[in-house]
RODO-2510 file (C-alpha; in nm, 4 decimals, decimal comma):
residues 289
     n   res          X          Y          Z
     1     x     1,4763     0,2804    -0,9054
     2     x     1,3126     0,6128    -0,9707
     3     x     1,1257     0,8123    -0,6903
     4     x     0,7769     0,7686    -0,6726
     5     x     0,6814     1,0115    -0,4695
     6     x     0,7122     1,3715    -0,6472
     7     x     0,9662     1,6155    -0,4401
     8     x     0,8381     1,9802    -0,4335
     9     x     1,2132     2,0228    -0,2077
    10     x     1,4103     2,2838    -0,4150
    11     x     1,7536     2,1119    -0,5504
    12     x     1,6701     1,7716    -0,3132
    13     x     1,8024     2,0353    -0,0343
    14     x     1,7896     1,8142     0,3004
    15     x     1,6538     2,0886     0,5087
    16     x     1,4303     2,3393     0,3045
    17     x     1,2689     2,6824     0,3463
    18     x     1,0020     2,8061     0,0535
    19     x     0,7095     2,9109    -0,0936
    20     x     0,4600     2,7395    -0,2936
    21     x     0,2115     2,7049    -0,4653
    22     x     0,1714     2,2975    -0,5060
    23     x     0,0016     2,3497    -0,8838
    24     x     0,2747     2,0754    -1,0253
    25     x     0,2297     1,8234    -0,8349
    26     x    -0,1873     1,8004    -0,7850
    27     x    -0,3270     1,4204    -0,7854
    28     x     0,0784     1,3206    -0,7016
    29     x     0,2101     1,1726    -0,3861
    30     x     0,4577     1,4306    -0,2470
    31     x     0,8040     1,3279    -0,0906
    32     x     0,8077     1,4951     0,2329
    33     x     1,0923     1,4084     0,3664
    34     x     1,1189     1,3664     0,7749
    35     x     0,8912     1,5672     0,8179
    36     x     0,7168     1,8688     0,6122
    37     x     0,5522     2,1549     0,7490
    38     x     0,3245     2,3889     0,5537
    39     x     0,1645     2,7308     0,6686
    40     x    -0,1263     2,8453     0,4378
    41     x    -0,0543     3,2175     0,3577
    42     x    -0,3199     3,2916     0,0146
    43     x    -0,5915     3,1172    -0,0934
    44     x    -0,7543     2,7785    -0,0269
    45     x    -0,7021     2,4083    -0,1729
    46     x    -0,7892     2,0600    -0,0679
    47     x    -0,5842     1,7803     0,0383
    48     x    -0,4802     1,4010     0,0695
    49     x    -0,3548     1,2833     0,3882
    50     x    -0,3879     0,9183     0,4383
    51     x    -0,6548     0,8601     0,1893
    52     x    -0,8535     1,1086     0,4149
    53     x    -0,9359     1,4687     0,2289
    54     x    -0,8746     1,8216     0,4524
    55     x    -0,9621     2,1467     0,3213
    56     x    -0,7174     2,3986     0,3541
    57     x    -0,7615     2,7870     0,4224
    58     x    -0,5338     3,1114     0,4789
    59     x    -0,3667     3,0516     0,8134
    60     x    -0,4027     2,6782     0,8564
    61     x    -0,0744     2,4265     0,9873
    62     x    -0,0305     2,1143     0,8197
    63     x     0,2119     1,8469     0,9937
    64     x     0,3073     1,5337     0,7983
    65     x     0,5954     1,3083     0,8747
    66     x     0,7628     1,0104     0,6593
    67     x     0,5072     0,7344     0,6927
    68     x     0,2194     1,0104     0,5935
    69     x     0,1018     0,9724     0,2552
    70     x     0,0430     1,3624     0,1484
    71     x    -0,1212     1,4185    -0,2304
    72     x    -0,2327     1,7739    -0,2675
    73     x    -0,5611     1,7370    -0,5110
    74     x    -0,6743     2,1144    -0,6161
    75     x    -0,5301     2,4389    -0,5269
    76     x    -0,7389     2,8088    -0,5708
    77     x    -0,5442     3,0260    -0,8100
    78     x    -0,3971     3,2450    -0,5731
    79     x    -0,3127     2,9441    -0,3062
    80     x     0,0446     2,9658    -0,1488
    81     x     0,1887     2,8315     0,1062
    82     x     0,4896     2,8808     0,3028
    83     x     0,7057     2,5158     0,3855
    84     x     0,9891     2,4046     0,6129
    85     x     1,0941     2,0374     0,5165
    86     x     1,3253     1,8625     0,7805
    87     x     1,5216     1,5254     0,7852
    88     x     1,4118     1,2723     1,0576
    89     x     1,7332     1,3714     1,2402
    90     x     1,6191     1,6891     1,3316
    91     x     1,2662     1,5677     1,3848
    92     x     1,3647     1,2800     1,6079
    93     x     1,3906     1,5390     1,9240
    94     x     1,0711     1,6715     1,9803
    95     x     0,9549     1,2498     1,9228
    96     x     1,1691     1,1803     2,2493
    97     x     1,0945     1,4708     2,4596
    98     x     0,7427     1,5247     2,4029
    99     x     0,6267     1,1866     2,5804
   100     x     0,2633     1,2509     2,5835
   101     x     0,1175     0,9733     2,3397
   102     x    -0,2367     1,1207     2,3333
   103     x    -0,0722     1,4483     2,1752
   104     x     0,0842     1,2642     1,9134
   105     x    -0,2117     1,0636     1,8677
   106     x    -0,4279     1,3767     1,8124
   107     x    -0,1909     1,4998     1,5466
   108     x    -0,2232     1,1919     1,3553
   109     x    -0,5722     1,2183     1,3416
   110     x    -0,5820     1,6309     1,2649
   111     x    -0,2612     1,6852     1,0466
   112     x    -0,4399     1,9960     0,8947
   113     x    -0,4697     2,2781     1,2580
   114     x    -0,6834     2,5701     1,2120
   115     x    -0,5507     2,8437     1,4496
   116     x    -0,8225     3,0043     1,6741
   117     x    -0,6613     3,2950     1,8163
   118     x    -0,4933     3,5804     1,5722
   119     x    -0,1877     3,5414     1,8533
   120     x    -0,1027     3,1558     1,7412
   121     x    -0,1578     3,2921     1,4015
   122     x     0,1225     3,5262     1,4256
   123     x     0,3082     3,2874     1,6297
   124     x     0,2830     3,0091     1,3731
   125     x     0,4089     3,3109     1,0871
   126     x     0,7166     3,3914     1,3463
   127     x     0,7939     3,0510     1,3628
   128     x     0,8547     2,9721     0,9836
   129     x     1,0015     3,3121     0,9222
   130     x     1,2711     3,1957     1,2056
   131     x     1,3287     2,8950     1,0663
   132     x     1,3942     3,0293     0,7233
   133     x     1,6483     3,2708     0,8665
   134     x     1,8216     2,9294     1,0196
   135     x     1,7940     2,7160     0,6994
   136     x     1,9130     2,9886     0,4618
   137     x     2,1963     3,1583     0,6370
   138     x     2,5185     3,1192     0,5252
   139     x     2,8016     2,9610     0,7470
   140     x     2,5519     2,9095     1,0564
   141     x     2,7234     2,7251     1,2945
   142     x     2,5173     2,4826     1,5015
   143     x     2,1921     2,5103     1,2383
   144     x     2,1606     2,1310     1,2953
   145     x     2,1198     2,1699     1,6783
   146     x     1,8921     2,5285     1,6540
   147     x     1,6575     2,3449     1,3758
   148     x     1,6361     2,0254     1,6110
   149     x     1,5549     2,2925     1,9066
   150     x     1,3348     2,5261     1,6721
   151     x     1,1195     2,2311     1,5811
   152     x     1,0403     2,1175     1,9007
   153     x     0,9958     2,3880     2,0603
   154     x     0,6766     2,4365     1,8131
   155     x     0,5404     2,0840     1,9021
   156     x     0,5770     2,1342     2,2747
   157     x     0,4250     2,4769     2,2213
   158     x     0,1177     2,2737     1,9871
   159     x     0,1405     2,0154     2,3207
   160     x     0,0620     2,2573     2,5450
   161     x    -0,2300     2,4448     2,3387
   162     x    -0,4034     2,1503     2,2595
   163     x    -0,4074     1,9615     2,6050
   164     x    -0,7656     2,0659     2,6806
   165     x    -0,8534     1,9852     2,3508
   166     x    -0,7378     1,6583     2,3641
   167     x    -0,8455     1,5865     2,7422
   168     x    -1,2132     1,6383     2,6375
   169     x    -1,1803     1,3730     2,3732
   170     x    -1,3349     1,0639     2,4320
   171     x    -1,0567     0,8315     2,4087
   172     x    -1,1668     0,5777     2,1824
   173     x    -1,2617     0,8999     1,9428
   174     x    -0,8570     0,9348     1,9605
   175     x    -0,7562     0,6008     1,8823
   176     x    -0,9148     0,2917     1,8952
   177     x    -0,8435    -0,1081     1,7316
   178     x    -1,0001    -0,0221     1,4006
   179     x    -0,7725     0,3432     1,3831
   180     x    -0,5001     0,1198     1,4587
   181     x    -0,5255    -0,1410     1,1798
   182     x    -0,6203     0,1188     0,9150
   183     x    -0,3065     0,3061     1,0331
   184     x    -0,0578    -0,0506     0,9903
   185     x    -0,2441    -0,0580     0,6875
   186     x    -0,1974     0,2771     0,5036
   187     x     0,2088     0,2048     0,6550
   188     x     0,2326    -0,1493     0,4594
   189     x     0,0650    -0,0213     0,1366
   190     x     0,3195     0,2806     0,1724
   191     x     0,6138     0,0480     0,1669
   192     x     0,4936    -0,2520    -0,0726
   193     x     0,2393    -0,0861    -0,3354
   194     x     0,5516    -0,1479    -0,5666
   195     x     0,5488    -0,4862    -0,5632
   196     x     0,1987    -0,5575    -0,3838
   197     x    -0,1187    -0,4504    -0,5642
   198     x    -0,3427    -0,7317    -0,4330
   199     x    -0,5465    -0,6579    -0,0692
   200     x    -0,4983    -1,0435    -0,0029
   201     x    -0,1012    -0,9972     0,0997
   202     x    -0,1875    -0,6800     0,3121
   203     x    -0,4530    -0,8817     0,4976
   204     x    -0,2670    -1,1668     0,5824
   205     x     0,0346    -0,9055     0,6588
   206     x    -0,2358    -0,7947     0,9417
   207     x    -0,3356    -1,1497     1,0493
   208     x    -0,6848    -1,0367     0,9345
   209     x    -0,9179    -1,1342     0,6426
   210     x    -0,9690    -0,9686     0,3492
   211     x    -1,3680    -0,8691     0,4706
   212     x    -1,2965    -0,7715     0,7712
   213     x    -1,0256    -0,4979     0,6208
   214     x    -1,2434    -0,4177     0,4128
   215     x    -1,5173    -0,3169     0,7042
   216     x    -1,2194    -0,0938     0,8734
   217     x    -1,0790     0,0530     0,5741
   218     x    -1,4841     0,1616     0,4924
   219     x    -1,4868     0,2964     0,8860
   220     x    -1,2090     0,4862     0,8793
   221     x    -1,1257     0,5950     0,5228
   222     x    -1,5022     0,5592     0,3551
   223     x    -1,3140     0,3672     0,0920
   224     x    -1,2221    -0,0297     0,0265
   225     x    -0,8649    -0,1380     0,0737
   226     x    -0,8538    -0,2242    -0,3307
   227     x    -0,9447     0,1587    -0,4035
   228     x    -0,6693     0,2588    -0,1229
   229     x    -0,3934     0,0347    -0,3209
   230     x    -0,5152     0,1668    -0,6255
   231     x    -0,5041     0,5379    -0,5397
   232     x    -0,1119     0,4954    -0,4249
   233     x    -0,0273     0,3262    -0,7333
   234     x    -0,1670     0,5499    -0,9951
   235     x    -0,0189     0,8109    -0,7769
   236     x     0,3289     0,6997    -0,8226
   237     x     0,2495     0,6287    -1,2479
   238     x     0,1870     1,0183    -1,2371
   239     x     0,5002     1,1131    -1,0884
   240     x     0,6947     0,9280    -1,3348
   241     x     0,5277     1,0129    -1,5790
   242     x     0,5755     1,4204    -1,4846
   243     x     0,9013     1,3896    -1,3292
   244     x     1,1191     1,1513    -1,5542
   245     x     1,1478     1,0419    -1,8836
   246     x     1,0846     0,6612    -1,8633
   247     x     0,9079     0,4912    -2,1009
   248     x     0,5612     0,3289    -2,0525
   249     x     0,7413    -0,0222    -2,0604
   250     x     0,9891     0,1029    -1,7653
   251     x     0,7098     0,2176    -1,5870
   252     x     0,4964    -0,0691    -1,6514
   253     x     0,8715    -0,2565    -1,4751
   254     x     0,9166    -0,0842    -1,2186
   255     x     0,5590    -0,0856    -1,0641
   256     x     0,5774    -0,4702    -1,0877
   257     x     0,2799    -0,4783    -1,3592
   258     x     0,2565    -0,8127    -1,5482
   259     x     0,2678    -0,6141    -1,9059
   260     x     0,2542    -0,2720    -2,0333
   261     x    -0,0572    -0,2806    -2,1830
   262     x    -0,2183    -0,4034    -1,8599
   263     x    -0,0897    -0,0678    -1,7069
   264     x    -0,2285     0,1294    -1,9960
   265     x    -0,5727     0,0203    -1,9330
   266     x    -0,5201     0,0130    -1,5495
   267     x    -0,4372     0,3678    -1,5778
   268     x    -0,6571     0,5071    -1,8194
   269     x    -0,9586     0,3725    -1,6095
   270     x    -0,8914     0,5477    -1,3108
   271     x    -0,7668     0,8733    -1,5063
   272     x    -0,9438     0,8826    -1,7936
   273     x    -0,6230     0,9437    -2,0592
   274     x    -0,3657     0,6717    -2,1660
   275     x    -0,0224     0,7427    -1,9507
   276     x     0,1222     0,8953    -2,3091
   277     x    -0,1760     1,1181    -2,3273
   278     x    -0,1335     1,2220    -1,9623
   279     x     0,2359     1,2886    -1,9819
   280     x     0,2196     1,5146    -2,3098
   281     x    -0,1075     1,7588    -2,0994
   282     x     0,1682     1,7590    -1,7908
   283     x     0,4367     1,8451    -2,0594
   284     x     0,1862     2,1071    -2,2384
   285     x     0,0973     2,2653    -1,9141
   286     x     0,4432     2,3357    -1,8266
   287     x     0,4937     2,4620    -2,1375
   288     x     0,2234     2,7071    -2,0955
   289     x     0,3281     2,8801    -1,7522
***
């Protein structure tokens, strides 16, 4: 099966240090790995993380791990950003050392970090600079063990500037029954949007009706769980549509859609543009740069 998420990972490397500027894959869902990092260093954009939108400014820290959903939606012209992309084996450290739940929590709910000081500023610019000297040096011995070590070393440093932050929080603000289920949620449409497009089988998944998802999914996200399911496929008709060279019929297979010309009007409803006429403006813009 093709990926559905689009990788912005130069050369599928498994750990990755680079600049972008995220223009190719806007309204996609982005593979990030075990976790992707991104620094804002020009310019401003707007993004997806969980079905919730962040605006994004010079100097900013975005955190998003595996189970994230992350689709970048518009960029400024002169937005870049620098990234660090890291397998789950070097994130797994700073998960097992940094026991503070509330922390982790926090970051769940704030992926996107606006530094308040100029000092965590430059410390936040030190740190990716470092770890691009790790990733990108040639015959480093032990880069597995100084990435593991560089990465949580930045989390423990995030623990530790955020505590007050977090202690004057009221707790259910943090996390609370409804957060929960919209989170389970968002993690079983992540893994069974292929096959699942209907908000039934997620609702009985959650031992919950379909009207009472509904009222957290409107909570939490502002949105119903049908748009939710919707937003994750279309996603993933983009990517393959940008990134490969499948026909509309494969597609149409692969995404579990009873026809092809069920997917065509599925499709151009939410985008506006048939999938053909959407893959030759991706193929045109490309063209153009």
């Amino acid at each position: 099966m093709a990926n559905l998420k689009y990788s912005i990972i130069p050369n599928n490397q498994r750990c990755a240090s680079f600049e972008t500027d995220l223009k190719d894959c806007l309204g996609q869902s982005v593979d990030v790995n075990g976790c992707t990092l991104l620094l804002c260093t020009e310019g401003y954009a707007t993004i997806s993380i969980d079905f919730k939108t962040y605006p994004v400014r010079k100097g900013d820290f975005i955190s998003v791990s595996y189970e994230m959903t992350f689709v970048p939606l518009t960029t400024s012209a002169a937005f870049s950003a620098k990234v660090v992309s890291l397998p789950i084996e070097v994130c797994d450290d700073a998960f097992y050392q940094i026991t503070q739940v509330p922390f982790w929590d926090y970051l769940l709910c704030h992926p996107v970090l606006s530094p308040k000081e100029d000092k965590h500023g430059r410390l936040l610019t030190d740190w990716f600079n470092q770890a691009d000297w790790i990733i990108n040096s040639r015959r480093m011995a032990f880069k597995k063990e100084m990435l593991q070590r560089h990465y949580t070393n930045l989390f423990m440093a995030l623990c530790n500037e955020l505590a007050e932050t977090i202690a004057a929080k009221p707790q259910e603000e943090i996390k609370d029954r409804s957060w929960c289920l919209a989170g389970q949620f968002i993690n079983l449409v992540s893994r069974h949007y292929i096959k699942h497009h209907d908000v039934e089988y997620y609702a009985k998944r959650l031992s919950i009706t379909p009207e009472y998802l509904s009222k957290i999914t409107l909570k939490v996200y502002d949105a119903n769980p049908k748009e939710l399911i919707d937003n994750q496929i279309i996603s993933a008709i983009k990517s393959l549509l940008s990134t490969t060279e499948l026909s509309v019929k494969q597609i149409a297979s692969e995404l579990y859609f009873v026809d092809p010309s069920y997917m065509c009007r599925y499709f151009k409803r939410f985008v506006n543009v048939t999938p053909l006429e959407y893959r030759n403006q991706q193929t045109h813009g490309r063209m153009n740069i």
